[in-house]
TIMI-715325 format. One line per field, with one value per residue (C-alpha): chain; x, y, z. Coordinates in steps of 0.1 Angstrom, whole numbers, plus 2048, in hexadecimal, padded with zeros to 3 digits. Layout:
<sites>
cadena <- [A_...]
x <- [X_...]
y <- [Y_...]
z <- [Z_...]
</sites>
This chain:
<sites>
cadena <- [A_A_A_A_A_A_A_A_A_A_A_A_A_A_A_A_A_A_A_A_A_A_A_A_A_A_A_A_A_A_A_A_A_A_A_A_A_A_A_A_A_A_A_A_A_A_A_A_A_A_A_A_A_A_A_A_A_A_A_A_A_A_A_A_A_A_A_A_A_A_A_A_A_A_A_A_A_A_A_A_A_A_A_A_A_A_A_A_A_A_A_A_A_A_A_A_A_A_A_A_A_A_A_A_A_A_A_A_A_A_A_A_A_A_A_A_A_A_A_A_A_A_A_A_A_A_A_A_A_A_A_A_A_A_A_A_A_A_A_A_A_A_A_A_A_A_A_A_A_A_A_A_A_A_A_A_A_A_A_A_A_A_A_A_A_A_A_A_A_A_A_A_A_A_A_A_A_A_A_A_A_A_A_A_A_A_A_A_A_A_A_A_A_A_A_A_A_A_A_A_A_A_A_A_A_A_A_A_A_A_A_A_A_A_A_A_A_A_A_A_A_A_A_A_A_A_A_A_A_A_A_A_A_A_A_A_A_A_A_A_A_A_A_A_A_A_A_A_A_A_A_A_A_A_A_A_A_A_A_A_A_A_A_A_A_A_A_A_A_A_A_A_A_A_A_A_A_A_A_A_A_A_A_A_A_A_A_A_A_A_A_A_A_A_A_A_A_A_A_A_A_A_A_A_A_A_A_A_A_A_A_A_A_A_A_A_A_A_A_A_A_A_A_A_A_A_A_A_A_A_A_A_A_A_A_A_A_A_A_A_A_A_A_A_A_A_A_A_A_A_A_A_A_A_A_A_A_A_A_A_A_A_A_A_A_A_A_A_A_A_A_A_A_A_A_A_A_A_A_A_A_A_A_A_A_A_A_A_A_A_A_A_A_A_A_A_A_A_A_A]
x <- [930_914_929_93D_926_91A_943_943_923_92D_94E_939_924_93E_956_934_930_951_951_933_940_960_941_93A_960_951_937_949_963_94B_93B_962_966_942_942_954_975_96C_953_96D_973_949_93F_95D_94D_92B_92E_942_92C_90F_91A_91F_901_8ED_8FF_8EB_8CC_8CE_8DF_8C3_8A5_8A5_8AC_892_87A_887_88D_87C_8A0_8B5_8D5_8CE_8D5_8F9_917_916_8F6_901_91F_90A_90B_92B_919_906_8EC_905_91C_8F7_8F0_912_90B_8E7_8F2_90A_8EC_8D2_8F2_8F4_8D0_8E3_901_8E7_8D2_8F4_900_8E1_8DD_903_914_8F8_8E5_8EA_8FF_8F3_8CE_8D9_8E2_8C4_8B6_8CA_8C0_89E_89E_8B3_8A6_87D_87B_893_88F_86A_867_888_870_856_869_884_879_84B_848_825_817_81A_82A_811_7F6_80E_812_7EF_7E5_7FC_80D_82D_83C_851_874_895_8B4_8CF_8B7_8B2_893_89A_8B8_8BB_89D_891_8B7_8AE_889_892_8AC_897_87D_8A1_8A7_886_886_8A9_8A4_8C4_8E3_8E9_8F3_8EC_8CB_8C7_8A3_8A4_8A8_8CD_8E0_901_919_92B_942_954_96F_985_97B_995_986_967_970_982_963_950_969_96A_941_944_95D_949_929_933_935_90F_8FF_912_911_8EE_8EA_8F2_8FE_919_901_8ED_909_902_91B_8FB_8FE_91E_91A_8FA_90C_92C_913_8FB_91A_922_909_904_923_922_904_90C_92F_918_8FD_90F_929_946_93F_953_93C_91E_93D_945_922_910_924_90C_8EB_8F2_8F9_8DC_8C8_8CF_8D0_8AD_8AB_8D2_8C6_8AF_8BE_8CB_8EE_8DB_8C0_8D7_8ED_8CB_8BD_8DF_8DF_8BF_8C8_8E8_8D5_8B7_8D4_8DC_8BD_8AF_8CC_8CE_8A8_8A8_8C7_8C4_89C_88C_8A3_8A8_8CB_8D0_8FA_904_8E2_8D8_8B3_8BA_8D3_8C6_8A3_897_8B4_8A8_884_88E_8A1_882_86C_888_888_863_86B_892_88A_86C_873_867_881_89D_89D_898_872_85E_855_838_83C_81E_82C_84B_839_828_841_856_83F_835_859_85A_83E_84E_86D_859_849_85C_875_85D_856_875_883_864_863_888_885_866_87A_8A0_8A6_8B8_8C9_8EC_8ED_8F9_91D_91D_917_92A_94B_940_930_927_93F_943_953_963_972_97B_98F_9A2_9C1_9CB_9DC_9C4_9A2_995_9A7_98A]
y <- [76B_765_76B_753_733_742_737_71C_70F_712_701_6E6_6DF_6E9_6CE_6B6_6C0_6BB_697_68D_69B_684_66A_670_65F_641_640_641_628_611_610_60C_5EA_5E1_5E5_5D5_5E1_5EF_608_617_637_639_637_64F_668_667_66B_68C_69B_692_6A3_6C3_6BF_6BC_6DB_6F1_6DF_6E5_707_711_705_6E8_6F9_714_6F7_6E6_704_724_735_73C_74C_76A_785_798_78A_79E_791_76F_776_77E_768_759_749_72F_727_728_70F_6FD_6FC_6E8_6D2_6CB_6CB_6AB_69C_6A0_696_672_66E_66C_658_63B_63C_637_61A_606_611_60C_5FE_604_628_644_663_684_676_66C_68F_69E_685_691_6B5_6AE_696_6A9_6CB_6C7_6A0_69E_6C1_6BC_69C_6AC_6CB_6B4_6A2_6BF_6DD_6DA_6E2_6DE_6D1_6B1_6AF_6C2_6A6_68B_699_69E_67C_66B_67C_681_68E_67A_679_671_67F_680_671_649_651_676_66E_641_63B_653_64D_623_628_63F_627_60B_61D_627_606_5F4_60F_603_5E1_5CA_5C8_5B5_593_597_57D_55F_55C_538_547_544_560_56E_576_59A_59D_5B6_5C6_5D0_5C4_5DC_5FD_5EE_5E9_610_621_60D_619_63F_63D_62D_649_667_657_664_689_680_677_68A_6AC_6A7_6B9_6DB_6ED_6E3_6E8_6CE_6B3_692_675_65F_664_659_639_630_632_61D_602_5FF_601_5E3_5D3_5D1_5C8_5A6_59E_5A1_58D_570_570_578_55D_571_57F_5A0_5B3_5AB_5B3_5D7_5E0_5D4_5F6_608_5F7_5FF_61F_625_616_629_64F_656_648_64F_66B_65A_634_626_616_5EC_5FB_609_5E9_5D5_5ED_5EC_5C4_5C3_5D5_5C4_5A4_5B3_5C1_59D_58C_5A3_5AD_586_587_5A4_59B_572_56B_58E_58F_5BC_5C4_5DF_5DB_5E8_5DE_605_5FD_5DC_5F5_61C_612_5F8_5FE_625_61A_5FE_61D_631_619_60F_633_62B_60C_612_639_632_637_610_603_617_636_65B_65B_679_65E_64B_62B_636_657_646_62A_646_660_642_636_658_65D_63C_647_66A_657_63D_656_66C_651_642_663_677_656_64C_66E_66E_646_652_66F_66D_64D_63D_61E_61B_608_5E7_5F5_610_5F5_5DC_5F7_5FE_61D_63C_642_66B_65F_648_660_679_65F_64B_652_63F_624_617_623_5FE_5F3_5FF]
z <- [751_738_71B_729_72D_70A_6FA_710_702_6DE_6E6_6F1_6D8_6BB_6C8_6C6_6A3_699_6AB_698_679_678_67B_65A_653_668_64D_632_639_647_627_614_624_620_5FC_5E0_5D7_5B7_5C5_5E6_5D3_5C9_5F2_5FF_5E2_5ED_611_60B_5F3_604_625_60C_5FC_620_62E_60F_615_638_63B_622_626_644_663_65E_658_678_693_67E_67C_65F_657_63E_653_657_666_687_690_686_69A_6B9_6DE_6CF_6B0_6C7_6AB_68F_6A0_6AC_682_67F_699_691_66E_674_67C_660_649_659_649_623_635_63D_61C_60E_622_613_5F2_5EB_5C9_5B0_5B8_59E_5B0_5A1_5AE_5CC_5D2_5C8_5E2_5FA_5FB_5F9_61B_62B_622_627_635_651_65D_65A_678_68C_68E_69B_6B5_6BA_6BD_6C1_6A0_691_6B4_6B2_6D7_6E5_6D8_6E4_702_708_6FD_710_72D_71F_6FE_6E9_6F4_6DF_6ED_6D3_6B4_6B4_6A1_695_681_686_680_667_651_654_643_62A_625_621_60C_5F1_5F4_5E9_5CF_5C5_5C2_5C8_5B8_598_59E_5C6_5C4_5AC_598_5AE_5CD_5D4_5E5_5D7_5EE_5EF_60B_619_609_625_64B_658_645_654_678_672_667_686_6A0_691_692_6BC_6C4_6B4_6C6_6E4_6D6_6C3_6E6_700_6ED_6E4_702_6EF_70C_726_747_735_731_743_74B_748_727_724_734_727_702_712_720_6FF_6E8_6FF_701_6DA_6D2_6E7_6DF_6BA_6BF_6CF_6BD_695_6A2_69F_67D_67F_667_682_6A1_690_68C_6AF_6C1_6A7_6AC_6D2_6CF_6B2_6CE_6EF_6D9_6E9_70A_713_728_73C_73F_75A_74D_752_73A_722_722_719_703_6ED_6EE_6E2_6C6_6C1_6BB_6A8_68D_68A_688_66D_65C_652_64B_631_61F_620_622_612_5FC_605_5F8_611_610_636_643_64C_651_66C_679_67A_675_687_6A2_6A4_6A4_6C3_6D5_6D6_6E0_6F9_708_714_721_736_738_756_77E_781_76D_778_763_76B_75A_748_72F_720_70E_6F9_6EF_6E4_6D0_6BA_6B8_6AA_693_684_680_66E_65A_64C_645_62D_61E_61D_607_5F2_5E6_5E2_5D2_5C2_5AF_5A3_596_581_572_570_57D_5A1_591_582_55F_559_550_56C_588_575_579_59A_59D_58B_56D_572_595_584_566_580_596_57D_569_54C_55B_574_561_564_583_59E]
</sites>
C-alpha cells in the first residue's frame, strides 16, 4: 500500500511538472507576438536554451543549495521509492526555469545571448535556489526568526514571491542595466511606439500559460493527499477577476485582456491555499488593474523599456500576492488563517531584496566584462547574428 501512494504521488507531481513545463511554450510565444517580427526566431531560441541551460544549473548545483540533496549517487538509489525526488527535481525544476522566462520577456530585442546564458546559470544555480531555500525548505533560519517575531512564518503556496516576484526584480534590475531600445524614447521626450507583432501568438502563449496554471498551483501540493479544490478555484476566481478588471480598466486593449489572467494568477500563487474564493477574485482584480496602471507608468512616464512588462506583471503582481496572502489568508476575512500580515510583508520584501541584488550583480558584473548589449547592427537585424547565421539560408538571410 505504501509503495503505492509512493507511484501515485510521483504520478502526481510528474503530471504537474510536465503541465508547467508546456508553460514554458506559453512564454515563449507570448513573447513571439510581443516582439517585432524580425526578432520571432531570437525569443523562441532563448526560451529553449534557457530552460536547458537552467536544468545544469539546477541539476548541479541549485537544488543542493535549496533542499541539501543532490543526485551523484548510483542509479538504484536514485531509482528508490519510485524516484519521488527525481521526478520532485523536474517539477521544482520547471519552476526555477520561469525565473530566465521572465528576465527574458523584459529585456527582449536588444540583450546579447551567450551572456544572457551565463546569467542564467548563475540566477538560477546560487540566486533562486538561495531565497526558495529560505521560504521552501527553513534553510538558513530565517523562518524560524520570522516565526518568532511575528507569530507566523512566511507563507507562499505555489511561489508569488519565490519564483513572481523574485523573476520580476531581477528583471527589472536586467532591464535598468539594459537600458531601452534604440529608437524606443526621443531625446524630447516622445515615446516610439512598438507594437505587437502578432495579437493571436500573444493571446496563444496567454491561454497555454492560464491552462498550465492550474498544474503550477494545484500540484504545488507535491503529494496527492495534499491536493485541494480550493486551490483550484481560488486560481479560477483571480484569473477572473484579473482579466475583467484589465478589460475595463486597459479599455479593451487586448495586450492588457491576455495578460490580466496572468497578473491574477501571479497574484493568488501564495494565498491560493488559504483564500476563500471572494478574496481570491479581489486579490486577482487588484492585480489586474495594478498591471495596468504601472505597466503604462514605466513604459509611457519613466521611460523603463521593459517589452512584456515582467516587472508590473511577476514583480509587483508576486509582491501584491504575498502581501495579499496576509490580508485574504486570516479567519476574519474569510480564509483558513496560520498567517501574519507582518510575516508576509518581510518575507516579501527580503525576497525583493535578493532578487535586486542579486540582478544588479550578476548583470552588473557581466556588463563590466563581456558586455549585455547587442550592437547597433545586431539590434538593428533583430537579434544576435550567430542565431541569425544559424537560422537563415541564402534566400531569406535579410528577410527576419
Amino acid at each position: 500500500m505504501e509503495n503505492l501512494k509512493v507511484g501515485t504521488d510521483a504520478l502526481f507531481i510528474l503530471l504537474g511538472a510536465i503541465m508547467v513545463l508546456a508553460m514554458h511554450s506559453g512564454f515563449a510565444f507570448l513573447e513571439l507576438g510581443t516582439v517585432r517580427k524580425k526578432n520571432q526566431v531570437n525569443a523562441l531560441v532563448k526560451i529553449l536554451t534557457d530552460f536547458a541551460v537552467s536544468t545544469l544549473a539546477y541539476f548541479f548545483i541549485g537544488y543542493s543549495i535549496a533542499y541539501g540533496v543532490n543526485f551523484f549517487g548510483g542509479a538504484e538509489e536514485l531509482a528508490q521509492k519510485n524516484g519521488y525526488e527525481l521526478v520532485k527535481f523536474f517539477f521544482l525544476l520547471t519552476f526555477a526555469a520561469a525565473i530566465p522566462a521572465i528576465v527574458s520577456g523584459g529585456v527582449a530585442e536588444r540583450a546579447r545571448f551567450n551572456p544572457m546564458l551565463a546569467a542564467t546559470f548563475v540566477l538560477v544555480g546560487f540566486i533562486y535556489p538561495f531565497f526558495e531555500g529560505i521560504a521552501w525548505n527553513h534553510r538558513f533560519g530565517v523562518q524560524d526568526w520570522i516565526n518568532a517575531s511575528f507569530g507566523a512564518e512566511f507563507h507562499d503556496f505555489a511561489g508569488s514571491v519565490v519564483v513572481h516576484a523574485v523573476g520580476g526584480w531581477i528583471g527589472l534590475a536586467a532591464v535598468l542595466m539594459l537600458g531601452a531600445r534604440r529608437g524606443r524614447y526621443g531625446k524630447e521626450g516622445q515615446v516610439s511606439g512598438h507594437p505587437p507583432s502578432s495579437i493571436p501568438f500573444l493571446a496563444l502563449g496567454a491561454w497555454v500559460l492560464t491552462v498550465g496554471w492550474f498544474g503550477f498551483n494545484v500540484m504545488s501540493a507535491q503529494t496527492i493527499d495534499k491536493i485541494s479544490g480550493l486551490v483550484a478555484v481560488n486560481s479560477l476566481m483571480a484569473m477572473v477577476g484579473g482579466t475583467l478588471v484589465a478589460l475595463w480598466m486597459g479599455r479593451n486593449d487586448p495586450g492588457f485582456v491576455h495578460n490580466g489572467p496572468l497578473a491574477g494568477l501571479v497574484a493568488v500563487c501564495a494565498g491560493s491555499d488559504l483564500m476563500h474564493p471572494l478574496g481570491a477574485l479581489l486579490t486577482g482584480g487588484i492585480a489586474g488593474g495594478l498591471f495596468v496602471v504601472m505597466f503604462t507608468l514605466t513604459q509611457n512616464r519613466w521611460k523603463i523599456d521593459d517589452v512584456l512588462g515582467v516587472w508590473p506583471l511577476h514583480g509587483l503582481c508576486g509582491a501584491w500576492g504575498g502581501i495579499a496572502a496576509g490580508i485574504f489568508g486570516l479567519k476574519e476575512l474569510g480564509g483558513l488563517g496560520g498567517v501574519s500580515f507582518m510575516s508576509q510583508l518581510v518575507g516579501t520584501l527580503l525576497g525583493i531584496a535578493i532578487a535586486l541584488i542579486g540582478g544588479f550583480v550578476v548583470y552588473g558584473a557581466i556588463k563590466k566584462t563581456v558586455g549585455i548589449r547587442l550592437t547597433h547592427e545586431e539590434e538593428f537585424n533583430g537579434a544576435d547574428l550567430s542565431i541569425h547565421k544559424i537560422t537563415a539560408t541564402p534566400e531569406r538571410e535579410s528577410g527576419w
